[in-house]
N, CA, C and O of each residue as an XYZ file, in Angstrom:
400
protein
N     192.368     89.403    127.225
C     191.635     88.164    127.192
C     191.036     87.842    128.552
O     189.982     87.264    128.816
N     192.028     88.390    129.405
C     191.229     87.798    130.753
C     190.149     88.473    131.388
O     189.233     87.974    132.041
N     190.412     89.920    131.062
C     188.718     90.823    130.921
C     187.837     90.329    130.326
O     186.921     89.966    131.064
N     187.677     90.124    129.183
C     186.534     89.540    128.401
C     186.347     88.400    129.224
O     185.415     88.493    130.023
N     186.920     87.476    129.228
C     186.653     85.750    130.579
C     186.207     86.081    131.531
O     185.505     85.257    132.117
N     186.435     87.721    132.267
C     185.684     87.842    134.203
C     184.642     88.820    133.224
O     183.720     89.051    134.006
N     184.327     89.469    132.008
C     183.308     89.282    132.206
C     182.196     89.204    131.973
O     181.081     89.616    132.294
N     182.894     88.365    131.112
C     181.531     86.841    130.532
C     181.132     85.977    131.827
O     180.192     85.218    132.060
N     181.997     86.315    132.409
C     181.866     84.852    133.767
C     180.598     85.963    134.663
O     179.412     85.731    134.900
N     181.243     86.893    134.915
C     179.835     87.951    136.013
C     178.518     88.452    135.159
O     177.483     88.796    135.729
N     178.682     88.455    133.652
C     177.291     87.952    133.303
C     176.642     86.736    133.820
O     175.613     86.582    134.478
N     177.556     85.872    133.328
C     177.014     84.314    133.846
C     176.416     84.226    134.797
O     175.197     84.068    134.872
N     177.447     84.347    135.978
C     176.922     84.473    137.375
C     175.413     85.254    137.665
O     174.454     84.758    138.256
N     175.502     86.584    137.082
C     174.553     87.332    137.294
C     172.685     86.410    137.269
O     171.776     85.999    137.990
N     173.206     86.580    135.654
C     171.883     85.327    135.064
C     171.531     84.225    135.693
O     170.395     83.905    135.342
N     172.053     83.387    136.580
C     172.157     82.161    137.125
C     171.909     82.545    138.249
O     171.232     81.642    138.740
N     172.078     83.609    139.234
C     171.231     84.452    140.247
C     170.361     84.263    139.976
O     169.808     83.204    140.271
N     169.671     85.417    139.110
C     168.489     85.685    138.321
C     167.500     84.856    137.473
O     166.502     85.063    136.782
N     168.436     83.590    137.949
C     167.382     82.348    137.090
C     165.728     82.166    137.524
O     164.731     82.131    136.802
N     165.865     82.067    138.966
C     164.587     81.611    139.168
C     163.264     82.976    139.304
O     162.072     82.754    139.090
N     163.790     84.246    139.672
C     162.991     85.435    138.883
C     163.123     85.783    137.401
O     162.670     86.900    137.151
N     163.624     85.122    136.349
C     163.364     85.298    135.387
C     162.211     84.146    134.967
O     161.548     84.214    133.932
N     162.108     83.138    135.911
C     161.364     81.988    135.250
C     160.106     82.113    136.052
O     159.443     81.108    136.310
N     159.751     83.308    136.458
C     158.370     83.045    137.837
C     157.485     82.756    136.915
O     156.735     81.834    137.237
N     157.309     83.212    135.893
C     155.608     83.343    135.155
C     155.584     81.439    134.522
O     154.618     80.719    134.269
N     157.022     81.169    134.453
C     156.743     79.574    133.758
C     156.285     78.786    135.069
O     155.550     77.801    135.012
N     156.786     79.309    136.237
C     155.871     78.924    137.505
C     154.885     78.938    138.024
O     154.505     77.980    138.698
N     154.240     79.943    137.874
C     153.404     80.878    138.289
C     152.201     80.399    137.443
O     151.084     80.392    137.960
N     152.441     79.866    135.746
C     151.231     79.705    134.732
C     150.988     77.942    135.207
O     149.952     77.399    134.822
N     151.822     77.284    135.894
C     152.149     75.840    135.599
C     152.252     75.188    137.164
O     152.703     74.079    137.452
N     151.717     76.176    138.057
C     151.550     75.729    139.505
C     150.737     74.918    140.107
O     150.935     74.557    141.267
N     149.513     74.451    139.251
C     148.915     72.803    139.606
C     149.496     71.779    139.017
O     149.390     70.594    139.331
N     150.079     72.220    138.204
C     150.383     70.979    137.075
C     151.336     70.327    137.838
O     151.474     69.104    137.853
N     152.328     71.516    138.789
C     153.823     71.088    139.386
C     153.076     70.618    140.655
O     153.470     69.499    140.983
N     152.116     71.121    141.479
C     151.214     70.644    142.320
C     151.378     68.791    142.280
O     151.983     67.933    142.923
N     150.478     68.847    141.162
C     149.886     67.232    140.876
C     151.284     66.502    140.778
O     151.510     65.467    141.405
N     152.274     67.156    139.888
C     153.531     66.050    140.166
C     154.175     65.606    141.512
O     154.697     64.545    141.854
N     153.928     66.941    142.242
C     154.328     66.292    143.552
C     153.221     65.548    144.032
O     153.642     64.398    144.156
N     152.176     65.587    144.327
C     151.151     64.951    144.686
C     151.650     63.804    144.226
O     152.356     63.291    145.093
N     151.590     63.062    143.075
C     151.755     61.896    142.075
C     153.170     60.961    142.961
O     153.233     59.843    143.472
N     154.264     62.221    142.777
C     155.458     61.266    143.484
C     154.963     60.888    144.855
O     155.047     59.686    145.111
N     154.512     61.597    145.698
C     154.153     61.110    147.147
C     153.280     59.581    147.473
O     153.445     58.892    148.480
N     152.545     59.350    146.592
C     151.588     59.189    146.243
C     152.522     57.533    145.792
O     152.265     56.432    146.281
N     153.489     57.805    144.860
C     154.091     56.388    144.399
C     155.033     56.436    145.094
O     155.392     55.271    145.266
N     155.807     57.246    145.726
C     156.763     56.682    146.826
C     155.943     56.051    148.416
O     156.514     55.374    149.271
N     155.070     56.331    148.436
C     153.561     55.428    149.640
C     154.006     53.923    148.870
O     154.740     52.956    149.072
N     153.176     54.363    148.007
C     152.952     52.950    147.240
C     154.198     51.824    146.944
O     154.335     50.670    147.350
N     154.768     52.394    146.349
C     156.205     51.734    146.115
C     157.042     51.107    147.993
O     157.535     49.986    148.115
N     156.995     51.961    148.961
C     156.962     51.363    150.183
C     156.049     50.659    150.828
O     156.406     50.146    151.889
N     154.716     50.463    150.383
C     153.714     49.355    150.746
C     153.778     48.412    150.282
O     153.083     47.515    150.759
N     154.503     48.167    149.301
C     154.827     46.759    148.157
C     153.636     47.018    147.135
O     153.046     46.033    146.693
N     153.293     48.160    146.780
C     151.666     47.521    145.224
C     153.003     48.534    144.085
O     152.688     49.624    143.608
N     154.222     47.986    143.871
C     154.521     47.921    142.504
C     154.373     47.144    141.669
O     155.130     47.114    140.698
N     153.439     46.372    141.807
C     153.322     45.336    140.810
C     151.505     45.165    140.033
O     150.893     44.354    139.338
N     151.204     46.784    140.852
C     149.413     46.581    140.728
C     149.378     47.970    139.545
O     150.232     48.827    139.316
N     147.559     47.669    138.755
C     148.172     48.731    137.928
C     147.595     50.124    138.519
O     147.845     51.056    137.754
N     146.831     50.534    139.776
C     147.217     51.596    139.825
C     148.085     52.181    140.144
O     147.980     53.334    139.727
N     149.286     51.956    140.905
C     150.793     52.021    140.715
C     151.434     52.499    139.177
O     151.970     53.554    138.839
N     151.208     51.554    138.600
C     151.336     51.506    136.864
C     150.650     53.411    136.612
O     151.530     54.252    136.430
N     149.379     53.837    136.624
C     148.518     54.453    136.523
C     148.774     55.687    136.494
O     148.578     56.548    135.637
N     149.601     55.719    138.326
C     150.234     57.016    138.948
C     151.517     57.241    138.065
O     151.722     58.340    137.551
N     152.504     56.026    137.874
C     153.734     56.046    137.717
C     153.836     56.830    135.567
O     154.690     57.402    134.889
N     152.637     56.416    135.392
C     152.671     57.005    133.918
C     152.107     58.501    133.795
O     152.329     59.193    132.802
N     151.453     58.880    134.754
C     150.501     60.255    134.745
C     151.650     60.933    134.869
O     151.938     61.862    134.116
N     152.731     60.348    136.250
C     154.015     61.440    136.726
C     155.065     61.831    135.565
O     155.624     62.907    135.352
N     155.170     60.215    134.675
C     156.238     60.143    133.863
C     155.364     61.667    132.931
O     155.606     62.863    133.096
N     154.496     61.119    132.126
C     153.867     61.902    131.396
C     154.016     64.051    131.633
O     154.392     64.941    130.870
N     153.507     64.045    133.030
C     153.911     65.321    133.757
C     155.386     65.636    133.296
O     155.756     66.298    132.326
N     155.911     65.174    133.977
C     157.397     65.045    134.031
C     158.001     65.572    132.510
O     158.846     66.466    132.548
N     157.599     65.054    131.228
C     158.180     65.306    130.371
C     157.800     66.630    129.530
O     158.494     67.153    128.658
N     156.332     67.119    130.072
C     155.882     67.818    129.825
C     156.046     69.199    130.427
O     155.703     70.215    129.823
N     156.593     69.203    131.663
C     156.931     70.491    132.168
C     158.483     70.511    132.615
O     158.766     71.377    133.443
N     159.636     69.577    132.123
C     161.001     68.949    131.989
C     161.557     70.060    133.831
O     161.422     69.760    135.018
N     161.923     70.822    133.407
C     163.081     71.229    134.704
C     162.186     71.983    135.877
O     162.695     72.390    136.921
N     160.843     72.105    135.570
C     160.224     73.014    136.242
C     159.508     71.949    137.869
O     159.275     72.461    138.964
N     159.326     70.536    137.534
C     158.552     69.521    138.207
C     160.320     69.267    139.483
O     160.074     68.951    140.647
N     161.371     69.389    139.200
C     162.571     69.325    139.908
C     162.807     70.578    140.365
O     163.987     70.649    140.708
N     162.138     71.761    140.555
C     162.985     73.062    140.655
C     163.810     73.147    142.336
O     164.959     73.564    142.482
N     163.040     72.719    143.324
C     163.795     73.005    144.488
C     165.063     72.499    144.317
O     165.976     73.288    144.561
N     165.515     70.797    143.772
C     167.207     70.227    143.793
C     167.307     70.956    142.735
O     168.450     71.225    143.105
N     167.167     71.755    141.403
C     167.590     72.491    140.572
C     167.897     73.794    141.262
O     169.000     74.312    141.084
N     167.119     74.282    141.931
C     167.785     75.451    142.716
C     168.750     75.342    143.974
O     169.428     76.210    144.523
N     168.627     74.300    144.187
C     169.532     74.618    145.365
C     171.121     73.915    144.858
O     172.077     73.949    145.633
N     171.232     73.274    143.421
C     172.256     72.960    142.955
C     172.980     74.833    142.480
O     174.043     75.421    142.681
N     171.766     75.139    141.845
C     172.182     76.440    141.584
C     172.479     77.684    142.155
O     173.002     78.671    141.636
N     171.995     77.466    143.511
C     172.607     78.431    144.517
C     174.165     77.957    144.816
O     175.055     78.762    145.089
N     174.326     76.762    144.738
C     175.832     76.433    145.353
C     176.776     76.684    144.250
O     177.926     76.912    144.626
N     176.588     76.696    143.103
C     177.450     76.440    141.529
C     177.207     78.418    141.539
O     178.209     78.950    141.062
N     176.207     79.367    141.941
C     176.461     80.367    142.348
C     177.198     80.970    142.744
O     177.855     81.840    142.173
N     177.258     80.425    144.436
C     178.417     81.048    145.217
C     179.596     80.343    144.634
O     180.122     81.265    144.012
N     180.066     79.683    144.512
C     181.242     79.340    143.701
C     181.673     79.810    142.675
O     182.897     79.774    142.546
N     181.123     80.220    141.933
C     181.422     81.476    140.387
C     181.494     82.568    141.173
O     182.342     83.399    140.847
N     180.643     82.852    142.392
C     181.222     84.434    142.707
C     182.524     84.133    143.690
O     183.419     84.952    143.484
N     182.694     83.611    144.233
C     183.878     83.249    145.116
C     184.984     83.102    143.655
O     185.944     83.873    143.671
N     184.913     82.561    142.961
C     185.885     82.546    141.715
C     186.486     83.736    141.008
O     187.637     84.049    140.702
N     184.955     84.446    140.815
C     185.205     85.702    140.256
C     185.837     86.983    141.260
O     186.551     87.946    140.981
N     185.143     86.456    142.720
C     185.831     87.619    143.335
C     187.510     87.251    143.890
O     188.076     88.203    144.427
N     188.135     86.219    143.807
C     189.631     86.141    143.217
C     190.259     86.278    141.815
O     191.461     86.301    141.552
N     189.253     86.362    140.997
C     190.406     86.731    139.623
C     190.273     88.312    139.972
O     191.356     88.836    139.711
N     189.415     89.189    140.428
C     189.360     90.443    140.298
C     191.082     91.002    141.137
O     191.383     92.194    141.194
């Protein structure tokens, strides 16, 4: 049982390496789109520190991003998605290389 668990777990690990070169082309096809979302947040975090949350191009930006946002879901976050996933990484291999 505990073979099969280390290694299901060093697949795991493996894949979760390999996450962000398995996902280049969803990057790669979708690189203005992720462009404009950052653009968009910069853009309402200005704004939102100048005080015009209450104007509607504020409103304008804040729906284009939302809109983005739902439309390209984990890809518009990838740097804190990757760098959560580099650390939850080394920790499965540090795990795995004590059960071995």
């Amino acid at each position: 049982m505990a073979q099969v668990f280390q290694a299901g777990l060093g697949a795991y690990v493996l894949l979760l390496a390999r996450h962000r070169w398995l996902n280049r082309r969803h990057f790669e096809r979708h690189a203005d789109e992720i462009d404009r979302h950052q653009q968009l947040s910069d853009v309402e975090r200005d704004m939102a520190l100048r005080g015009c949350i209450h104007t509607d191009a504020y409103q304008a930006v804040k729906s284009e991003r939302t809109e983005l946002k739902k439309r390209l879901g984990f890809l518009t976050d990838a740097d804190n998605f990757y760098s959560k996933l580099q650390s939850l990484t080394q920790v499965l291999r540090w795990l795995l290389s004590k059960l071995k």
